[in-house]
C-alpha positions in Angstrom: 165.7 303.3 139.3 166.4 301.7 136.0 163.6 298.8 136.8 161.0 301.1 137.9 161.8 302.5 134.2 161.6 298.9 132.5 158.6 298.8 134.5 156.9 301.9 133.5 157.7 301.1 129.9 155.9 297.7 130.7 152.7 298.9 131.7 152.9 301.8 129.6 154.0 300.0 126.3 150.6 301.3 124.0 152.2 305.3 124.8 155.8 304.2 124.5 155.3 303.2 121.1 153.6 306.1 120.1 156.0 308.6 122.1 159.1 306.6 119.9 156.7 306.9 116.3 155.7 310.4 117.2 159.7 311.5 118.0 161.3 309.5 115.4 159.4 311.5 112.8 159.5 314.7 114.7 163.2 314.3 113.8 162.4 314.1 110.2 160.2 316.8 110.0 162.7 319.4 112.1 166.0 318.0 111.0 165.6 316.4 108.1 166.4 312.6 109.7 169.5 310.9 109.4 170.6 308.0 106.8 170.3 304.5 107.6 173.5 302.4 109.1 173.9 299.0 109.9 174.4 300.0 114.0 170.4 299.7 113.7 171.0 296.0 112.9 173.0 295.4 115.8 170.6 296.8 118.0 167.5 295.5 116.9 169.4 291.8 117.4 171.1 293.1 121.0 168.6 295.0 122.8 165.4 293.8 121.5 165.0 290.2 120.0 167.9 288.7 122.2 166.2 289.3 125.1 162.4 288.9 124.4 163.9 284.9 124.3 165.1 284.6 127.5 162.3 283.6 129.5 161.4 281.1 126.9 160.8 277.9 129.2 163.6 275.5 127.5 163.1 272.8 129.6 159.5 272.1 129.2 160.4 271.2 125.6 161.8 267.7 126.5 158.1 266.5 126.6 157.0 268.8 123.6 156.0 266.5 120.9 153.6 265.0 122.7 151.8 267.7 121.5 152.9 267.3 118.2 148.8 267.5 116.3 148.7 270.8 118.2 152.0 271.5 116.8 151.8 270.3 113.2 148.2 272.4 113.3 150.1 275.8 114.3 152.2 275.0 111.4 149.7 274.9 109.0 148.2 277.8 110.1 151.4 280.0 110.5 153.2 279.0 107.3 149.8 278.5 105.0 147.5 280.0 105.9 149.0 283.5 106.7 151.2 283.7 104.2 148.3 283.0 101.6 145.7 285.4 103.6 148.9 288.3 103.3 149.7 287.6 99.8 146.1 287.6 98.7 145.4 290.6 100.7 148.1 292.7 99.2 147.4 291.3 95.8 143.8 293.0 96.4 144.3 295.8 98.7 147.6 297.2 97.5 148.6 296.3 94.4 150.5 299.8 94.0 152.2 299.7 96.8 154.7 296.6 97.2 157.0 297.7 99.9 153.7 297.7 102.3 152.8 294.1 100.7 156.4 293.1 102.0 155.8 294.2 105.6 152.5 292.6 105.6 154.3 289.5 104.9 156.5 289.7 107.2 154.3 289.8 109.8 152.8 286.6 108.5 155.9 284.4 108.3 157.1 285.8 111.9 154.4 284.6 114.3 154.6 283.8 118.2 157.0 285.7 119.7 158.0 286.5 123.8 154.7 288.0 124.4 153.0 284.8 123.6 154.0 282.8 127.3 152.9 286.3 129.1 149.5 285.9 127.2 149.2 282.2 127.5 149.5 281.9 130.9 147.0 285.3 131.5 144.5 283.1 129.4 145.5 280.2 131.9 146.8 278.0 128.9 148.7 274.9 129.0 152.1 276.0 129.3 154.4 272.9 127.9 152.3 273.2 125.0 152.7 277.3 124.4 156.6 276.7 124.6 156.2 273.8 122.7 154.4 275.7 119.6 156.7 279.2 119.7 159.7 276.7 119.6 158.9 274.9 116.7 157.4 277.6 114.7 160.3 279.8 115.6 162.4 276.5 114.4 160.5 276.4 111.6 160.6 280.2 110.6 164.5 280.0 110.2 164.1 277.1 107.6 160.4 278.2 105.7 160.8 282.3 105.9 163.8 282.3 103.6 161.6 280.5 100.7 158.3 282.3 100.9 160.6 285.8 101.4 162.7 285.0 98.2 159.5 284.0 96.3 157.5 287.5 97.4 160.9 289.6 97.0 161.3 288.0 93.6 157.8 288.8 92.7 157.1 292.1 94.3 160.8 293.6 93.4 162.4 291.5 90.7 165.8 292.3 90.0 165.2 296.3 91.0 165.4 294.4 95.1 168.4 296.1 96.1 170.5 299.8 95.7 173.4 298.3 97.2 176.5 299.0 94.0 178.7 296.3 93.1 181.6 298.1 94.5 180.2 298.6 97.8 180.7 295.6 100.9 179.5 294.9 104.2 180.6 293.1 107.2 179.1 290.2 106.2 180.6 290.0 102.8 183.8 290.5 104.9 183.6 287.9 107.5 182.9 285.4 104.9 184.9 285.8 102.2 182.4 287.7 99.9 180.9 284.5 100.3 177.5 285.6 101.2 176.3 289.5 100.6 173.8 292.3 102.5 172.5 292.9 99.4 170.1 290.0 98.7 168.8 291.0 95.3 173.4 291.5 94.2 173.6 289.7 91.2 170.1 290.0 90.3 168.5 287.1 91.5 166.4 286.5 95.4 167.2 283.4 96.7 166.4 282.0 99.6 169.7 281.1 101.1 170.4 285.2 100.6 167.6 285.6 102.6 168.7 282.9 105.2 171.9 285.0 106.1 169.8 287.9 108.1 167.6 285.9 109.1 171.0 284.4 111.1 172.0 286.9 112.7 168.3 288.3 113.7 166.8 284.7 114.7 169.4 281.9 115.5 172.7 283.4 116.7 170.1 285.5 119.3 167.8 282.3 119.9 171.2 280.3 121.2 172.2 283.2 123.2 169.6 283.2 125.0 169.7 279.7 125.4 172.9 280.1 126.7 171.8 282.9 128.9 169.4 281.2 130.5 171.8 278.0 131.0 174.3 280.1 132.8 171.5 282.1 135.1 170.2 278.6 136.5 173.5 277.4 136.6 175.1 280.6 138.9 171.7 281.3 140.6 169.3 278.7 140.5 165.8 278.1 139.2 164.3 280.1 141.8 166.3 283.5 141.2 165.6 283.0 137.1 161.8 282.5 137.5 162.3 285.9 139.8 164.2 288.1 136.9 163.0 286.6 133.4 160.4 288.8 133.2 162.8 291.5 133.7 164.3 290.7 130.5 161.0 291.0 128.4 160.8 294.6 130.1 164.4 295.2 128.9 163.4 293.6 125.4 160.6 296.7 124.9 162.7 299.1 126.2 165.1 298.1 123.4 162.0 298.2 121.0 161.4 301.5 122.1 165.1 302.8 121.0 164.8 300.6 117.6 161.2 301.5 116.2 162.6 306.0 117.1 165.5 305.5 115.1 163.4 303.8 112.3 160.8 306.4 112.3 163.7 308.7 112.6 165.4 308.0 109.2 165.2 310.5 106.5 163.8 308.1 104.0 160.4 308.9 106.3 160.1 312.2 104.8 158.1 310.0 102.4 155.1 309.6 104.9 154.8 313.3 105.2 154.4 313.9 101.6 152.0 311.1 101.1 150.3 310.9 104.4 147.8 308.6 102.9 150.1 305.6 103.0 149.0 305.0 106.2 145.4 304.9 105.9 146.2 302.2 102.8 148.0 300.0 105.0 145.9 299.9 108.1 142.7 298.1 106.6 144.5 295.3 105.0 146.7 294.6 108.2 143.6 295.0 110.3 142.2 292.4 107.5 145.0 290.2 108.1 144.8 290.2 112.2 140.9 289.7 111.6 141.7 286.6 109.6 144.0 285.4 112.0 142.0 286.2 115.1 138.6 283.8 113.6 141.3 280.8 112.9 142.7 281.4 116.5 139.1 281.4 118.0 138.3 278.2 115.6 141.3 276.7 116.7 140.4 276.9 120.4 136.9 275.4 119.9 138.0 272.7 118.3 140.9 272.0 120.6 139.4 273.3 123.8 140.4 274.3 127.1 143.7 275.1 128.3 145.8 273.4 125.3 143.3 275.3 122.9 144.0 278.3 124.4 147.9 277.6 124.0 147.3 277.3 120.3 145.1 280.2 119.6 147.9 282.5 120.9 150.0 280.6 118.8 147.9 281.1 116.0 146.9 284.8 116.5 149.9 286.3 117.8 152.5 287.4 115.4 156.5 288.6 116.2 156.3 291.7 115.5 159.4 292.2 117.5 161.1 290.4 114.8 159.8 291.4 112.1 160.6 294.6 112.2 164.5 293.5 113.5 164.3 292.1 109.8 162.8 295.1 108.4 165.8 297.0 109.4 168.1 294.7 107.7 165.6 295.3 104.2 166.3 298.6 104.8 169.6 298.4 104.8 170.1 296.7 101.6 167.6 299.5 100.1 166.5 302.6 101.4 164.1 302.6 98.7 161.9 300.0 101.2 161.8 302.3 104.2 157.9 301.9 103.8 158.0 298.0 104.6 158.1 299.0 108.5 154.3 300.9 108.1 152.4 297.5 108.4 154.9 296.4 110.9 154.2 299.5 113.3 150.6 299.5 112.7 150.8 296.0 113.9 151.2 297.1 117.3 148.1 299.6 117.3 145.9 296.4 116.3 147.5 293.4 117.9 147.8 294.7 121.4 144.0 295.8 121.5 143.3 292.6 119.8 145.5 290.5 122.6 143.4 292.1 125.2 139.9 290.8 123.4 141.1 287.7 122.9 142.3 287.2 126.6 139.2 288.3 127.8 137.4 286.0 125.3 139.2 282.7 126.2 138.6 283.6 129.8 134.8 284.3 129.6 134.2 281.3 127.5 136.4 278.6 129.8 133.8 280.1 132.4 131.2 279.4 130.4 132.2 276.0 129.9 133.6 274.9 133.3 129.6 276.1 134.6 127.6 273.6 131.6 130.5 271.0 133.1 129.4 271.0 136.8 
């Protein structure tokens, strides 16, 4: 019964996501909402980014760099030219509003995701190279992120970043000693090893699990049985995303979007700018690429992880309740990416048609 559910929520992501928005603050508007905790964290890392890696395709990245132009090309495009397009954006479009700049940039620094090997191989992609480029630019998230963060915390926030009182600790400050802090703007400085700590906990110590994971499925049941059940795990990784984005929308900090409604409607042009952007150097990249390995590297070009991103928003919101607005972009996200996927699929499709005719 519980995988005809994952199943339903599958199929019927688009109205799950609005059902969780739509309850989330339906709790804030009846009872007020609740205040933040750190359990959110622990979720977002457990139930919704852990397994949304799972059926990443490990193996096939023995032979990866010999795609390494398509790669180095993804790279460019993921770590230049989106977090420009979202910086200059938001420099243009919402100059008063900083915590909805921050959530456009974390969609830009977060790209690829899970979703990207169900979309590659609908498109009929090249599938070593679709691994190949959400690996590396989920590799090289963990080590860019944390500098072009700092630098747009820094500058959007300065040292007002984080609420979080000197006497006050966390688990992390408590596991290591008081080594490293939850707060990232303590002391009043951003930097980008602060940054890096989250990021640990929401990209790498998930990303090995589910390395791990997969490992021990092959091992116990064979290559077969996995190829059977990964999908399963995606399913599970929306249900979790589900359960995250209501208890988001549920926090009491949301009450904010009822007295300015309008912070919506601000957000949703620029992030629809952004995807636009992001969309015409996917298409370009496919054209010049072509065919199946093209197709691989517009998804990895258009897509973005929005699963992650807003895993990290919760740990922003955590350090200050103040940012609660940084998730509005990241929600939106959904309402113009999936649409978006759908066109693009369709696009990629019609035009390998199109081209496989003019070839016979």
């Amino acid at each position: 019964m519980f995988l005809n559910f994952l199943n339903h929520i599958q199929k019927y992501l688009f109205v799950w996501i609005i059902v969780a928005v739509a309850g989330g603050l339906l709790v804030v508007k009846v009872f007020g909402g609740y205040s933040f905790t750190p359990l959110i964290c622990f979720l977002a890392a457990l139930i919704m980014i852990y397994p949304s890696l799972i059926p990443l395709n490990f193996d096939k990245l023995k032979n990866s760099l010999r795609n390494y132009r398509l790669i180095l090309f993804s790279l460019a495009a993921n770590f230049i030219l989106a977090p420009v397009a979202a910086f200059l954006i938001g420099l243009f479009f919402l100059k008063e509003n900083p915590e909805l700049r921050a959530g456009l940039m974390l969609l830009a620094v977060f790209p690829g995701g899970g979703m990207m090997t169900t979309w590659a191989h609908r498109s009929r992609s090249h599938m070593p190279t679709a691994v190949s480029v959400i690996f590396f630019n989920l590799l090289a998230a963990v080590f860019i992120a944390p500098f072009i963060l700092s630098f747009t915390f820094s500058y959007l926030f300065g040292d007002s970043f984080s609420s979080i009182s000197e006497e006050e600790t966390c688990f992390l400050e408590n596991i290591t000693d008081q080594t490293a802090s939850c707060a990232l703007g303590k002391g009043g400085k951003i930097t980008a090893g602060q940054i890096a700590w989250p990021m640990f906990f929401i990209l790498v110590i998930p990303l090995l699990a589910a390395y791990l994971t997969q490992k021990l499925i092959k091992k116990k049941k064979g290559m077969e049985y996995f190829e059977k059940t990964k999908m399963l795990f995606g399913s599970f990784s929306n249900w979790g995303l589900v359960i995250v984005l209501f208890f988001l929308m549920a926090l009491n900090s949301n009450d904010y979007l009822f007295k300015n409604p309008y912070v919506v409607a601000i957000a949703f042009g620029p992030v629809a700018l952004f995807y636009g952007l992001m969309l015409f150097a996917a298409i370009m990249a496919y054209l010049f690429y072509g065919e199946s390995r093209g197709r691989a590297l517009s998804w990895g070009i258009f897509l973005r992880y929005i699963t992650l991103s807003l895993g990290f928003s919760t740990s922003l919101i955590y350090q200050n309740s103040a940012l609660a607005m940084v998730i509005v972009p990241v929600v939106l996200s959904y309402f113009i990416q999936m649409p978006l996927s759908f066109w693009l699929n369709k696009y990629l499709l019609n035009n390998s048609k199109i081209i496989t005719e003019n070839q016979n």
